[in-house]
FILUM-366924 format. One line per 4 residues: number of its first residue (from 1); for each residue x, y, z of C-alpha. Coordinates in pm, 1 decimal. Example, Ala and Ser with C-alpha at 12.3 -4.5 7.8 and 13.67 -1.06 7.14 Angstrom:
2
1> 1230.0/-450.0/780.0; 1367.0/-106.0/714.0
END
This chain:
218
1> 14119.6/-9338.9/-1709.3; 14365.5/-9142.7/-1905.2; 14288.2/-9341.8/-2202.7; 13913.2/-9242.2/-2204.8
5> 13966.6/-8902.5/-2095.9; 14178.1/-8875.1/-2402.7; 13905.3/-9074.1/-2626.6; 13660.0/-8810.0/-2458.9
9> 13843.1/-8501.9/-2557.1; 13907.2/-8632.2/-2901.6; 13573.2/-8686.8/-2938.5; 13447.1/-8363.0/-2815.6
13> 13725.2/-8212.9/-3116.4; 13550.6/-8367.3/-3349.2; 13244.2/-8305.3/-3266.5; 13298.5/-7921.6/-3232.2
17> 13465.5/-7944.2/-3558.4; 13158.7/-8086.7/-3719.0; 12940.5/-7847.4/-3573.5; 13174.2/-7548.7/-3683.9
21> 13130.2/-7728.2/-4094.6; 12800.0/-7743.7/-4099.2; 12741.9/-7391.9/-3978.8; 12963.8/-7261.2/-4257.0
25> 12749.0/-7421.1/-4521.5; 12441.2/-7263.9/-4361.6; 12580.7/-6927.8/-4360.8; 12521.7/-6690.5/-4615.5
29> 12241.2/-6834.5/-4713.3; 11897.6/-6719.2/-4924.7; 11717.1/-6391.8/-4830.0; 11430.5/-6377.5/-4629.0
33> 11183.9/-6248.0/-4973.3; 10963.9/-6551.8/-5002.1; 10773.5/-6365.6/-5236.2; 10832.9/-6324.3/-5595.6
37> 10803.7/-5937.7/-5583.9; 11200.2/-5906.7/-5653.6; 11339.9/-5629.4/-5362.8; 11596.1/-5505.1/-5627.6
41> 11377.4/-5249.3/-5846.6; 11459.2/-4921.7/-6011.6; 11566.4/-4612.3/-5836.4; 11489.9/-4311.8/-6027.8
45> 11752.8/-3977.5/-5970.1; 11683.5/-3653.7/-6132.8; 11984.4/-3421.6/-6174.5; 11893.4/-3063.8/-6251.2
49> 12156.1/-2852.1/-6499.2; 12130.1/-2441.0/-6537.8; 12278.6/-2237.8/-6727.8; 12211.9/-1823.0/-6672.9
53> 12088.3/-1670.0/-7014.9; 12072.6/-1263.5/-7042.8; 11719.0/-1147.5/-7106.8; 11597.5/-807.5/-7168.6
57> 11263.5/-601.9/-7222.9; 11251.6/-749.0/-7551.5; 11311.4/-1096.3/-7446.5; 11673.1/-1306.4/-7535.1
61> 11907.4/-1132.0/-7810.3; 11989.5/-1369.2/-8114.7; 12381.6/-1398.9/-7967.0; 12238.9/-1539.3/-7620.5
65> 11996.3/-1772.4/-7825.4; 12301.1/-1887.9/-7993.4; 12449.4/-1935.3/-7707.1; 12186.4/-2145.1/-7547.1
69> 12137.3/-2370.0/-7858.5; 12491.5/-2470.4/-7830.3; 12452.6/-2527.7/-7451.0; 12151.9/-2781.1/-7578.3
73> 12427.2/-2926.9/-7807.3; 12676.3/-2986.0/-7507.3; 12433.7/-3139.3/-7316.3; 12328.2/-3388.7/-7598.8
77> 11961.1/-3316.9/-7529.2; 11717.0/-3621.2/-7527.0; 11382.7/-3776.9/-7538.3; 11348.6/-3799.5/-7134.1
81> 11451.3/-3430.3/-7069.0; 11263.0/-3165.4/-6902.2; 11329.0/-2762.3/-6961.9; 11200.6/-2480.5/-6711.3
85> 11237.6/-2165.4/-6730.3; 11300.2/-1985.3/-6390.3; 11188.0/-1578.4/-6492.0; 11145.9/-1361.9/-6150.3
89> 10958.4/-1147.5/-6448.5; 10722.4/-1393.6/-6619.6; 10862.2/-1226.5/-6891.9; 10605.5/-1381.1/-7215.8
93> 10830.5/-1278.1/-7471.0; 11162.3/-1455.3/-7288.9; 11015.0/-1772.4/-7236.5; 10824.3/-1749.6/-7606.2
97> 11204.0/-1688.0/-7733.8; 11352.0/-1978.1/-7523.0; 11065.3/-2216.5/-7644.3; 11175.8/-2122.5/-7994.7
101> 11510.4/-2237.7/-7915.7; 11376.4/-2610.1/-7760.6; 11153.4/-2654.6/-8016.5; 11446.6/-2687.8/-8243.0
105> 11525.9/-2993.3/-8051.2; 11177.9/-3091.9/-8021.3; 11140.6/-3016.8/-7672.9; 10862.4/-2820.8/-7476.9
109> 10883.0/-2606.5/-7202.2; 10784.4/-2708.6/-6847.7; 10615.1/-2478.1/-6565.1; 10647.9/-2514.5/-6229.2
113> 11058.0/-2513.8/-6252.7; 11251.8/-2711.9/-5991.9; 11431.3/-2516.9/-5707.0; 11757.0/-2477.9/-5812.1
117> 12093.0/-2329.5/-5617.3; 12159.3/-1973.9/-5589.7; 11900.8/-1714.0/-5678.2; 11849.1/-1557.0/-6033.3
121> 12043.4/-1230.1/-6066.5; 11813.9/-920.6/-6234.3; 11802.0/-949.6/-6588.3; 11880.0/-1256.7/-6581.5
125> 11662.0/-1565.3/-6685.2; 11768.9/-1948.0/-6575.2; 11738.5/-2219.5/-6797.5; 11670.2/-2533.2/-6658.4
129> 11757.8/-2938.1/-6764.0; 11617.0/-3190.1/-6545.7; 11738.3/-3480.8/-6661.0; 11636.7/-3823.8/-6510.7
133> 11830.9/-4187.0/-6483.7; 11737.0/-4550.0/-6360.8; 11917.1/-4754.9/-6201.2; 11897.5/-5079.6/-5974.3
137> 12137.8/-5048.8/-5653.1; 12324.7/-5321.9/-5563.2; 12308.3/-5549.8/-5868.8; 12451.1/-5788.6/-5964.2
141> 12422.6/-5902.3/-5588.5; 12681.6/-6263.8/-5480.6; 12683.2/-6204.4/-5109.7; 12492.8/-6552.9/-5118.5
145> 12788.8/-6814.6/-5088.7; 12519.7/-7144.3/-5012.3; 12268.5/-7311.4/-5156.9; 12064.2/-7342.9/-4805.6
149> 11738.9/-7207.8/-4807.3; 11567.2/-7268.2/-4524.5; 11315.3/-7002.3/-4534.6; 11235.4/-7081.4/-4867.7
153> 11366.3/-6746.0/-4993.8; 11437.3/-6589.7/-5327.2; 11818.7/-6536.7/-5479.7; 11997.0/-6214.4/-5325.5
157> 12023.2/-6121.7/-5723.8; 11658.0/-6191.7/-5824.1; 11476.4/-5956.9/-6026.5; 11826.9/-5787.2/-6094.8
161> 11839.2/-5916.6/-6430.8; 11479.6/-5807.5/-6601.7; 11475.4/-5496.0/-6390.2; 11817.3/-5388.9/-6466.7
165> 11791.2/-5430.5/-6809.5; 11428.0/-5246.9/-6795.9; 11583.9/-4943.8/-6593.1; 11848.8/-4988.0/-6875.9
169> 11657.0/-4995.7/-7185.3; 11361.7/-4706.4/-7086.7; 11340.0/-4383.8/-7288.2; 11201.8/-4181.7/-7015.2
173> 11280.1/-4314.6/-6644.5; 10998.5/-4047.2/-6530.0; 10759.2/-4351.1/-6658.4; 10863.4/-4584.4/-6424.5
177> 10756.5/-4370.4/-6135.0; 10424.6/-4237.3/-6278.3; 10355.1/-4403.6/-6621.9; 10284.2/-4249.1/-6963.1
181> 9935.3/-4094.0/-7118.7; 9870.4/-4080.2/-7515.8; 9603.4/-4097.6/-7735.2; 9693.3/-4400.5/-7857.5
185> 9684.0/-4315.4/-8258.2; 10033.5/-4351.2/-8339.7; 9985.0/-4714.5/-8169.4; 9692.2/-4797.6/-8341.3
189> 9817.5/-4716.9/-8701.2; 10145.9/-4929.7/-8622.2; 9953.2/-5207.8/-8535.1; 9694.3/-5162.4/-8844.9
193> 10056.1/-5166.1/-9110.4; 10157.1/-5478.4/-8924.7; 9826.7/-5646.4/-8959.9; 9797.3/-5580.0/-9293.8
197> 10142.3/-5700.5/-9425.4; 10024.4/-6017.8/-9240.6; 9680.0/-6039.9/-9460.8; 9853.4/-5933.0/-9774.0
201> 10131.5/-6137.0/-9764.3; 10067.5/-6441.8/-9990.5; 10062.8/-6825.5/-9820.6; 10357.2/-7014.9/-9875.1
205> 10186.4/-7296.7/-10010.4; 10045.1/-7112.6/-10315.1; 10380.7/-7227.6/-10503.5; 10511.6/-7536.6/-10588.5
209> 10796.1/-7681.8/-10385.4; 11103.8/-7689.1/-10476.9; 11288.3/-7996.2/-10604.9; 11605.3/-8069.1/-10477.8
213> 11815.7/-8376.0/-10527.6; 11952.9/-8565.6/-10275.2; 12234.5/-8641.7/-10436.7; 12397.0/-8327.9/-10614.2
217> 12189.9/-8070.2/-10339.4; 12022.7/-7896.6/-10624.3
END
């Protein structure tokens, strides 16, 4: 009786022990997207920079213009960027001063300027940045650690790769949320050069080929 109590427990060891195996190859398994619509996409942020420029009856002095032009040049303003102008005065000649300024940089002023901290002292004007980034949260994603996928689910890092380099590789990330309007000209005389360097471009088989010789290469 001992014998097969011990041949019992053995076998219930082993048994456990196979049980215990198999669940660690099951964990950490796919995730439970069985749809190709990847769950890692873009998250847009907008930070908002101000800087405090003196403005008088007259609008902004030459030496605060200055100033502001080399605030621009610290900030490394870019295609993607946003200026406001936050005036308790709707002052026309301030904000036609300050658009002279951004216009340098080929920038236009925005209305409707974001809420910003603190309130604007008198006499004072706020200049505002708004400045947006993309980004795809938690990517590159290897929590996986098995190749079981019983729910027939997609990769824990799908969709990190294209959308990732998309976020990466975007002039203005304010596209990705609500898309871009032109008129379509510039597109449409891009495409018109291309095609015609195509039809211009004489066939290859309008010359004779070339001889070569097997044997020297020329």
């Amino acid at each position: 009786m001992r014998i097969m109590n011990t041949r019992k427990t053995l076998a219930s060891a082993l048994s456990l022990g196979l049980v215990v195996a198999l669940g660690g190859c099951g964990g950490g398994g796919f995730s439970g997207n069985g749809t190709l619509e990847s769950v890692r996409q873009p998250v847009v942020t907008t930070s908002s920079f101000t800087l405090d420029v003196a403005a008088g009856p007259g609008g902004v002095s030459i030496p605060e213009q200055r100033r502001l032009s080399g605030w621009f040049d610290a900030m490394a303003l870019r295609y993607g960027d946003r200026i406001y102008i936050d005036d308790p005065l709707k002052s026309a000649g301030t904000r036609s001063a300050i658009e002279g300024v951004a216009g340098r940089y080929g920038m236009l002023v925005g209305d409707d300027a974001p809420l910003t901290q603190g309130e604007v002292a008198p006499g004072v004007v706020r200049v505002i940045i708004a400045r947006s980034s993309a980004t795809v949260p938690d990517c590159p994603n290897w929590s996986q650690n098995s190749d079981a996928n019983l729910t027939n689910g997609t990769n824990a890092s799908y969709g990190c790769a294209v959308n990732s380099n998309m976020a990466a590789m975007v002039a203005d990330p304010q596209h990705l949320i609500q898309g871009a309007t032109g008129t379509g000209v510039t597109t449409v005389m891009s495409s018109i050069k291309a095609i015609e360097s195509y039809r211009e471009a004489s066939p290859t088989g309008e010359k004779n080929l070339k001889k070569q010789s097997t044997l020297t290469g020329k």
